[in-house]
TORBASE-343256 format. One record per residue (C-alpha): residue number from 1; residue in three letters; y, z, x. Coordinates in Angstrom, 2 decimals. Example, Ala and Ser with C-alpha at 12.3 -4.5 7.8 and 13.67 -1.06 7.14 Angstrom:
2
MARLUM  num  residu       c2       c3       c1
MARLUM    1     ALA    -4.50     7.80    12.30
MARLUM    2     SER    -1.06     7.14    13.67
This chain:
132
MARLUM  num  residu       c2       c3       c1
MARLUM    1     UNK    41.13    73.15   169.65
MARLUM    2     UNK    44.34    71.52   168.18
MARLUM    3     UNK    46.98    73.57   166.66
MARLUM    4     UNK    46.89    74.83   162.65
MARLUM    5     UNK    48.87    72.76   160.50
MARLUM    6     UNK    51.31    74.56   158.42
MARLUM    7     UNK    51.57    73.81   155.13
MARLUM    8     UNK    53.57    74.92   151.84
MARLUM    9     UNK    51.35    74.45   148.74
MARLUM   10     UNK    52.84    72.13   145.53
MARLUM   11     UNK    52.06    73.11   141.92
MARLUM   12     UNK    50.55    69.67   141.63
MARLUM   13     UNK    47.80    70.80   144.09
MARLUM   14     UNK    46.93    74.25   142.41
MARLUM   15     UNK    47.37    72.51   138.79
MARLUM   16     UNK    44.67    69.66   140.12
MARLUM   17     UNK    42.67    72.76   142.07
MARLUM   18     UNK    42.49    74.73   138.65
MARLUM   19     UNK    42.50    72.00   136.05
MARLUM   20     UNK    40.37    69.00   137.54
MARLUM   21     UNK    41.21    66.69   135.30
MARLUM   22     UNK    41.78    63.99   138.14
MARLUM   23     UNK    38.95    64.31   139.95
MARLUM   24     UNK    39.93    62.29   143.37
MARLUM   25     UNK    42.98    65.24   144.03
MARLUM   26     UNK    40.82    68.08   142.68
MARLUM   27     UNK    38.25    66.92   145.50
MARLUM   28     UNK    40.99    66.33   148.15
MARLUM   29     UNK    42.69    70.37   146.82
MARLUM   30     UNK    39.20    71.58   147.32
MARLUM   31     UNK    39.30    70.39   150.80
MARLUM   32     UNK    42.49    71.52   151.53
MARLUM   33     UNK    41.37    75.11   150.66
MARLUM   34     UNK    38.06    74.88   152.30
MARLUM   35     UNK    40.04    74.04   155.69
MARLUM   36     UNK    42.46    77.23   155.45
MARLUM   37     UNK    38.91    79.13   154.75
MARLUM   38     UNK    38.16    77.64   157.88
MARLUM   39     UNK    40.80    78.62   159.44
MARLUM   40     UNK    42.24    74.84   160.61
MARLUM   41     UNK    45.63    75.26   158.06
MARLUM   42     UNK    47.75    77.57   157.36
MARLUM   43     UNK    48.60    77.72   153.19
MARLUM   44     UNK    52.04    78.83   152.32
MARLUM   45     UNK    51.97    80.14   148.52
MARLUM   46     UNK    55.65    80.26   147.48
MARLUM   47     UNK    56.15    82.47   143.90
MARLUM   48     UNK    58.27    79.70   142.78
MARLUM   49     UNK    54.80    77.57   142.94
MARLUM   50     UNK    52.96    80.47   141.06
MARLUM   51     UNK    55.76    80.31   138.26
MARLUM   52     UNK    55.78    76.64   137.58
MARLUM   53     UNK    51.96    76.43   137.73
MARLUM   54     UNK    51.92    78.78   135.26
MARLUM   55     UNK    54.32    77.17   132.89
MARLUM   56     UNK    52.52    73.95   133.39
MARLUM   57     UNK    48.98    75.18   132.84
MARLUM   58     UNK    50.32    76.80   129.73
MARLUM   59     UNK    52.93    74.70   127.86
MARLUM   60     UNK    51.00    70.94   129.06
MARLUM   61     UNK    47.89    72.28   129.43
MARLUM   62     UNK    47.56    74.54   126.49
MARLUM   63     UNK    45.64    77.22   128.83
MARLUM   64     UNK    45.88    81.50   127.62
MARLUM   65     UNK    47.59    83.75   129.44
MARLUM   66     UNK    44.59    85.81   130.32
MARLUM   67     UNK    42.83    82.87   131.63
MARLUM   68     UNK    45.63    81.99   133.88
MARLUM   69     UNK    46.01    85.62   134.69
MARLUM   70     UNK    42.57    85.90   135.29
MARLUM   71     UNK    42.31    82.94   137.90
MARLUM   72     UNK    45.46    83.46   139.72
MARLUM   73     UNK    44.36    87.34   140.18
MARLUM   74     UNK    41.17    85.77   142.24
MARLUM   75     UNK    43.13    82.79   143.72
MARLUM   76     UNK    46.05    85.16   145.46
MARLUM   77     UNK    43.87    87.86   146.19
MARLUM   78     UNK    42.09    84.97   149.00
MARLUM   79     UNK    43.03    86.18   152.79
MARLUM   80     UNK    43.19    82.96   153.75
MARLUM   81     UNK    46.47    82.10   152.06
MARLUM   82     UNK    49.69    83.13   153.10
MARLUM   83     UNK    51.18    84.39   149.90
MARLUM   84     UNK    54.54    85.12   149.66
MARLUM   85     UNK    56.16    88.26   147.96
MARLUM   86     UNK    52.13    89.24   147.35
MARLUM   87     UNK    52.99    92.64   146.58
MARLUM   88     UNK    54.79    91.42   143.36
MARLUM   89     UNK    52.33    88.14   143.19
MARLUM   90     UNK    49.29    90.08   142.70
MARLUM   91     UNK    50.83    92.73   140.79
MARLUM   92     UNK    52.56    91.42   137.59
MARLUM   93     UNK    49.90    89.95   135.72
MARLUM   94     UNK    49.37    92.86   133.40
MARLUM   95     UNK    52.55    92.06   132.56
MARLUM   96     UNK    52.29    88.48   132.14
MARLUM   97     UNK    49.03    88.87   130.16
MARLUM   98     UNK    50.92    91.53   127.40
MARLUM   99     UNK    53.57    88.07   126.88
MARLUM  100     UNK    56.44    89.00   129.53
MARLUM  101     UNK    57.31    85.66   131.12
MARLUM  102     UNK    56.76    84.72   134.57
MARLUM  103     UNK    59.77    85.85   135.71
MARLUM  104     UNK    59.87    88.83   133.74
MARLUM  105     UNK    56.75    89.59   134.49
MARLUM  106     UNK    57.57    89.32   138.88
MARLUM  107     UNK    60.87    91.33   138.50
MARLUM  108     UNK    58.88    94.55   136.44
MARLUM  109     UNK    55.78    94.27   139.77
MARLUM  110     UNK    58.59    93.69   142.01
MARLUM  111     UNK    60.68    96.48   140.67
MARLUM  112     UNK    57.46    99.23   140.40
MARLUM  113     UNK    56.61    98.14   144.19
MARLUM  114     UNK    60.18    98.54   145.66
MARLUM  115     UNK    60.91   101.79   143.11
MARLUM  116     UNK    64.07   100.15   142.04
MARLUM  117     UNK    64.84    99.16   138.33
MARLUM  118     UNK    66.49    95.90   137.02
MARLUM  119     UNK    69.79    95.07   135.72
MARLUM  120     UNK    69.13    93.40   132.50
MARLUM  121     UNK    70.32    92.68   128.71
MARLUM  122     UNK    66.89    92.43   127.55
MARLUM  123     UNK    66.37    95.43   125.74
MARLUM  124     UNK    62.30    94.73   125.99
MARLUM  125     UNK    62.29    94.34   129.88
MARLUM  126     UNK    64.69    97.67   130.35
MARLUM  127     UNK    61.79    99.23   127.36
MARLUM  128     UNK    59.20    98.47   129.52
MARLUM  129     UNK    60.78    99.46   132.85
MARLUM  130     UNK    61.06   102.82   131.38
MARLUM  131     UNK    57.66   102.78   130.21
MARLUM  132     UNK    56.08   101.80   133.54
């Protein structure tokens, strides 16, 4: 058996994976995540990745919050990715779904996981650090 290819996963690919509007890369995505399944790759999910698909699925795409919430809950929750920072990946999308950005929404999971609290002027992210 040949060795696992390691891989870091582009937006483009979970946009394509998730959207399917071109059908040929949604196909090929598919594949791609059928193979890590398989255990013949090795998926690297990089938060950076989560944050701009999110931004593209919902300013290009036009997609809700709670359905982006909803599918990246499922999507990062799969043990055969290698997500990065999961702790804080799987854990700020209550956040993101009540209209905290991305970023907002990582630093509040990141900061309940680690017990630490954020250094920030904006009085609604300090609100809801004291809150959570």
């Amino acid at each position: 058996m040949g060795q696992k290819i390691t891989e870091i996963v582009d937006t483009n690919v979970i946009v394509r994976f998730f959207v399917g509007d071109q059908e040929g890369q949604q196909r090929q995505a598919k594949d791609w995540f059928k193979q890590a399944q398989e255990g013949k790759r090795k998926l690297i999910i990089k938060p950076l990745v989560v944050a701009e698909s999110c931004f593209v699925l919902e300013s290009f795409y036009k997609k809700e919050r709670k359905e982006i919430a909803r599918v990246f809950e499922v999507f990062l929750s799969q043990k055969w990715l290698v997500v990065e920072n999961s702790q804080a990946l799987t854990g700020l999308w209550p956040w993101y779904r009540k209209g905290f950005h991305f970023v907002d929404s990582f630093l509040l999971a990141t900061a309940s996981a680690e017990k630490v609290k954020i250094l920030s002027f904006d009085k609604k992210l300090s609100k809801e650090q004291l809150t959570s």
